[in-house]
C-alpha positions as CSV (number, residue, x, y, z in Angstrom):
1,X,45.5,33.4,85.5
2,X,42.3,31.6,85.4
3,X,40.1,30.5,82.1
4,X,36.4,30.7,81.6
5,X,34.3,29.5,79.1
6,X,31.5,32.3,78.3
7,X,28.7,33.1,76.1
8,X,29.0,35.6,73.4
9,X,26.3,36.6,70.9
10,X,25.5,32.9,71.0
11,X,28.7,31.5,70.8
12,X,31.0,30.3,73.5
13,X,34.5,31.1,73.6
14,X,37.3,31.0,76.8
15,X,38.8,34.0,78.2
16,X,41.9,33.9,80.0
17,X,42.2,36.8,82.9
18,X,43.6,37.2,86.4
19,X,41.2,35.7,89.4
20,X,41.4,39.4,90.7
21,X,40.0,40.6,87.5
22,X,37.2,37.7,87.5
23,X,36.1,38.6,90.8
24,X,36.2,42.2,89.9
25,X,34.0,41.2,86.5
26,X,31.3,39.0,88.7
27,X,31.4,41.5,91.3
28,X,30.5,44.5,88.6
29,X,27.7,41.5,87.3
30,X,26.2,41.7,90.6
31,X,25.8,45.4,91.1
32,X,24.8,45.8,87.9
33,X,22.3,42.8,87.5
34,X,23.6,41.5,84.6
35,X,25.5,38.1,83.7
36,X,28.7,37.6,83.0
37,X,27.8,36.9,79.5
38,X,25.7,39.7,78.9
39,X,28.2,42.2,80.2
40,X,31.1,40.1,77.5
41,X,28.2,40.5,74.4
42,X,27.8,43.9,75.2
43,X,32.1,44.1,75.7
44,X,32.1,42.6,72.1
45,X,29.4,44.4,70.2
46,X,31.5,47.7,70.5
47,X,35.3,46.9,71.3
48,X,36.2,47.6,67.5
49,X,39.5,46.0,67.0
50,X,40.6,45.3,70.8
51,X,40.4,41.6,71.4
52,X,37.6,40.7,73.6
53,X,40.7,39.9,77.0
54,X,42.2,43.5,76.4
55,X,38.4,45.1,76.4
56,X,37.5,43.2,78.8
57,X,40.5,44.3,80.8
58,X,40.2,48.0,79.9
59,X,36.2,48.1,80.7
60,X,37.1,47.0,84.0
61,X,39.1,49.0,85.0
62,X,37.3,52.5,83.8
63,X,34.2,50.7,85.7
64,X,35.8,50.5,88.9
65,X,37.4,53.9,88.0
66,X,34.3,56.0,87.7
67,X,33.2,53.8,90.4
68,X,35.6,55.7,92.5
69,X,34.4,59.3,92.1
70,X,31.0,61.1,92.5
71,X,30.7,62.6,89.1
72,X,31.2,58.9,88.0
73,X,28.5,57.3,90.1
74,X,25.9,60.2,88.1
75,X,27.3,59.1,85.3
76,X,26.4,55.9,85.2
77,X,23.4,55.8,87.3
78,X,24.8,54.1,90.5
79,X,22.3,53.7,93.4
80,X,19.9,54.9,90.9
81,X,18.7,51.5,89.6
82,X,15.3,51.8,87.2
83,X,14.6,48.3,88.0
84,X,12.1,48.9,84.3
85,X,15.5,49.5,82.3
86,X,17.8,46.3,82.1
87,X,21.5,46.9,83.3
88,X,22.9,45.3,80.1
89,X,20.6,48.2,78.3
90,X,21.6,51.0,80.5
91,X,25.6,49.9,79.7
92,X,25.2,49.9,76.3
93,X,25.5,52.8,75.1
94,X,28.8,53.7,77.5
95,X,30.4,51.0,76.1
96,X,29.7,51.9,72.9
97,X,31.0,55.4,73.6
98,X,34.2,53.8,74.9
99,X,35.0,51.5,72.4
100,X,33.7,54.6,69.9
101,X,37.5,55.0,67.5
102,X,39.4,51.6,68.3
C-alpha cells in the first residue's frame, strides 16, 4: 500500500491504495489526458456517500472493465478522442451515472 497526496476541488488530502491500483489510476490519466487530480475531483463530485479510497477503487475497476469489451470501448469513446472536448468533461457524466444512488 502506497500514499499520495492529491488535489481535490482545491483541497489536498492523501489516499492510501495498492501500487498496482496507482499505476492502474496514472495509467487510465494517460489514456484519458487527464491528471490524477482531475480524475479524483471528478471521483468526488459524484461518489455520494462512498469514501473517496473505495470510489476510487470501484471506478477503477469498471474503467478497466469496460476497457475490456467492445461495447465498452463505444461507450466511452475509446480511440475516439475529440481532442475539442476535455477527458475530465467527457468522464463526467459516467461517473455521475455511476455514483447515481450511493
Amino acid at each position: 500500500m502506497s500514499c499520495k497526496n492529491v488535489n481535490v476541488s482545491g483541497r489536498r488530502t492523501s489516499i492510501r491504495i495498492e501500487e498496482e491500483l496507482w499505476s492502474a489510476a496514472e495509467e487510465l490519466c494517460m489514456r484519458e489526458e487527464m491528471t490524477l487530480h482531475e480524475l479524483c475531483t471528478l471521483i468526488d463530485q459524484h461518489r455520494g456517500s462512498s469514501g473517496l479510497t473505495a470510489a476510487l477503487r470501484v471506478f477503477l475497476i469498471v474503467y478497466f472493465r469496460l476497457a475490456a469489451t467492445e461495447s465498452g470501448h463505444l461507450e466511452v469513446g475509446h480511440g475516439t478522442i475529440n481532442h475539442k472536448v476535455r477527458a475530465a468533461d467527457r468522464w463526467r457524466p459516467f461517473i455521475a451515472q455511476m455514483f447515481a444512488g450511493s
